[in-house]
C-alpha positions as CSV (number, residue, x, y, z in Angstrom):
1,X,26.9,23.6,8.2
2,X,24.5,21.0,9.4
3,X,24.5,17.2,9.2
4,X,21.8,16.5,6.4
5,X,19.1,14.6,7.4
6,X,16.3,12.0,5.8
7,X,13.6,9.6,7.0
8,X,10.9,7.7,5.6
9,X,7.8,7.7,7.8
10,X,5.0,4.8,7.1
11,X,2.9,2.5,9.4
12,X,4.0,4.0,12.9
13,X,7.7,2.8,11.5
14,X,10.2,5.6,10.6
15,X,13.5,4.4,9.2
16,X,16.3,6.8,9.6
17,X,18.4,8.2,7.3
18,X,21.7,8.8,9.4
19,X,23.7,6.6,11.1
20,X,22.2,6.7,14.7
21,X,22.1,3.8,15.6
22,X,18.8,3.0,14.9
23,X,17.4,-0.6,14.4
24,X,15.7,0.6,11.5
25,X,17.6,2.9,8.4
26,X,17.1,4.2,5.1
27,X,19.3,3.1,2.7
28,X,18.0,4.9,-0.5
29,X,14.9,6.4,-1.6
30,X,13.2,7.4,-5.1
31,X,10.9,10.4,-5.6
32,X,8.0,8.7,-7.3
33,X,7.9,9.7,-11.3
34,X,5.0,11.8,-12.6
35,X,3.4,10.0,-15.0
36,X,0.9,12.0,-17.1
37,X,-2.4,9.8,-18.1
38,X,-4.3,11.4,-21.0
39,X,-7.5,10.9,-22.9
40,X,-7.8,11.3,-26.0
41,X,-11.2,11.6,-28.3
42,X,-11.4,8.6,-31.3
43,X,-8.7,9.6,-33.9
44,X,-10.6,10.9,-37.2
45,X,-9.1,9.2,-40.8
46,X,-9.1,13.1,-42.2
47,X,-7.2,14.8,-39.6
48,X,-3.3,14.0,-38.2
49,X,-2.7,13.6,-34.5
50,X,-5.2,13.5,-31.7
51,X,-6.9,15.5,-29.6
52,X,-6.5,15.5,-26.0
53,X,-9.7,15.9,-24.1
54,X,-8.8,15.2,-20.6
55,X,-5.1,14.8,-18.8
56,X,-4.3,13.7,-14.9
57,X,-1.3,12.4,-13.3
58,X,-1.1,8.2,-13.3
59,X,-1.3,5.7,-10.0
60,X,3.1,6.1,-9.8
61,X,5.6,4.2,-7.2
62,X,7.7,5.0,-4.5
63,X,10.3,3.0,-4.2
64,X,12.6,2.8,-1.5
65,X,15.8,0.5,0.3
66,X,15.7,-0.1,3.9
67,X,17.5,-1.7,6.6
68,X,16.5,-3.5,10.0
69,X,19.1,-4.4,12.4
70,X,18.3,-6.8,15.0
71,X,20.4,-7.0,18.3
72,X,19.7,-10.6,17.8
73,X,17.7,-13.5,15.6
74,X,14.4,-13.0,17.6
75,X,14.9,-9.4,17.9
76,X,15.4,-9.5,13.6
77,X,12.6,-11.6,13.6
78,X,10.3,-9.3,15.2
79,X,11.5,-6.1,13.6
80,X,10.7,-8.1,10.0
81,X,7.3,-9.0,11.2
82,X,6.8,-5.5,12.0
83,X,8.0,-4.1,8.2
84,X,5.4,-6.6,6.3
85,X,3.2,-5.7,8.8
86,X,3.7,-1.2,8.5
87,X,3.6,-2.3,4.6
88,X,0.7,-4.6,4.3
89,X,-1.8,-1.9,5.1
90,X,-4.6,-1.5,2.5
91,X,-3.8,2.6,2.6
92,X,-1.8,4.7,4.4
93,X,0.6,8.0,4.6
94,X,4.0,7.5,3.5
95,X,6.3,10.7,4.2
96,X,10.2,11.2,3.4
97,X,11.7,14.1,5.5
98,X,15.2,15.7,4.2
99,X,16.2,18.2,6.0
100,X,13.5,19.1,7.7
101,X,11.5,19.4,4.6
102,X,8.5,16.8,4.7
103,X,6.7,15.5,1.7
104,X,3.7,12.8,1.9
105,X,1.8,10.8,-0.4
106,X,-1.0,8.5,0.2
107,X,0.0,4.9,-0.8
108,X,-1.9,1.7,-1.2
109,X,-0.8,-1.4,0.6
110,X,3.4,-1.7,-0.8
111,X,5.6,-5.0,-1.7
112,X,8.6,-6.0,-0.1
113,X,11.7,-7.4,-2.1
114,X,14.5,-9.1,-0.1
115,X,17.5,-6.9,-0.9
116,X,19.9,-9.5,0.2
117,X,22.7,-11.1,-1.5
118,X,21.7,-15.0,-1.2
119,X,24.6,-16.2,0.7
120,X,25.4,-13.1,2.7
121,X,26.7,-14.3,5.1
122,X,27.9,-11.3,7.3
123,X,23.8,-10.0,7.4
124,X,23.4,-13.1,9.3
125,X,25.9,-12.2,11.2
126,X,25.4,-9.1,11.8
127,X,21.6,-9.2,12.3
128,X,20.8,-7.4,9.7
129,X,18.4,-7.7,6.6
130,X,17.8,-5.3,3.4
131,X,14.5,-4.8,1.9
132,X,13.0,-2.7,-1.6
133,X,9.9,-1.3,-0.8
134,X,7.2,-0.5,-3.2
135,X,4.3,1.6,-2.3
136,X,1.7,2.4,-5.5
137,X,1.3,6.4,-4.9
138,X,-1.5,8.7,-5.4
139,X,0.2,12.0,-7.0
140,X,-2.5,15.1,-6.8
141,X,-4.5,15.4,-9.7
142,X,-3.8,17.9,-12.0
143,X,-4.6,19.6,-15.4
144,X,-2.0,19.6,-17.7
């Protein structure tokens, strides 16, 4: 059987899913919820319930935890700048491979959460650095 594998894909950056040795890895990843967004005609006072008259899938979230390791400070330092900057633009492709299978959604400009413990002290050591990323995702449009 083959070694599974997974990567996330956004703003010429591609975090790996496996450990090989790559500066930049996937930690976890979230398949975006489908939201459904409906609209519904003014409730009457004679009849229960309402009535649907239109239905598409909501703006959702990809979420995703990442990790950057540096082969020292400057070398951090310059793979961070390079995250905020792959996540700071205003719209983009973001695609997760697993196993060869490769899904993509178009995502507005994401947020970055330090995923660090405040005093880790073996990150600093290490070179290393942990970030959540948020992308607000455009699912395809459909009738429900």
């Amino acid at each position: 059987m083959a070694e599974p594998t997974a990567s996330l894909t956004f703003g010429g950056l591609t975090f790996s899913g496996t450990d090989d040795g790559s500066a930049l890895g996937l930690v976890s990843f979230a398949e975006p919820p489908m939201v459904a967004r409906i609209t519904y005609a003014d409730d009457s006072p004679h009849v229960e319930g309402s009535l649907a008259t239109q239905a598409v899938w909501a703006q959702t979230t990809l979420v995703a935890v990442v990790g950057i390791k540096g082969t020292d400070q400057t070398n951090l330092e310059t793979w961070r700048a390079s995250v905020r900057s792959a996540v700071g633009q205003f719209r983009q492709p973001v695609v997760f491979e697993a196993n060869g299978y490769q899904r993509s959604w178009t995502a507005d400009m994401g947020s970055l959460t330090s995923a660090d413990e405040p005093d880790d002290y073996n990150n600093l050591r290490e070179f290393e650095a942990f970030y959540t990323i948020a992308f607000p995702v455009r699912p395809t449009a459909e009738v429900i």
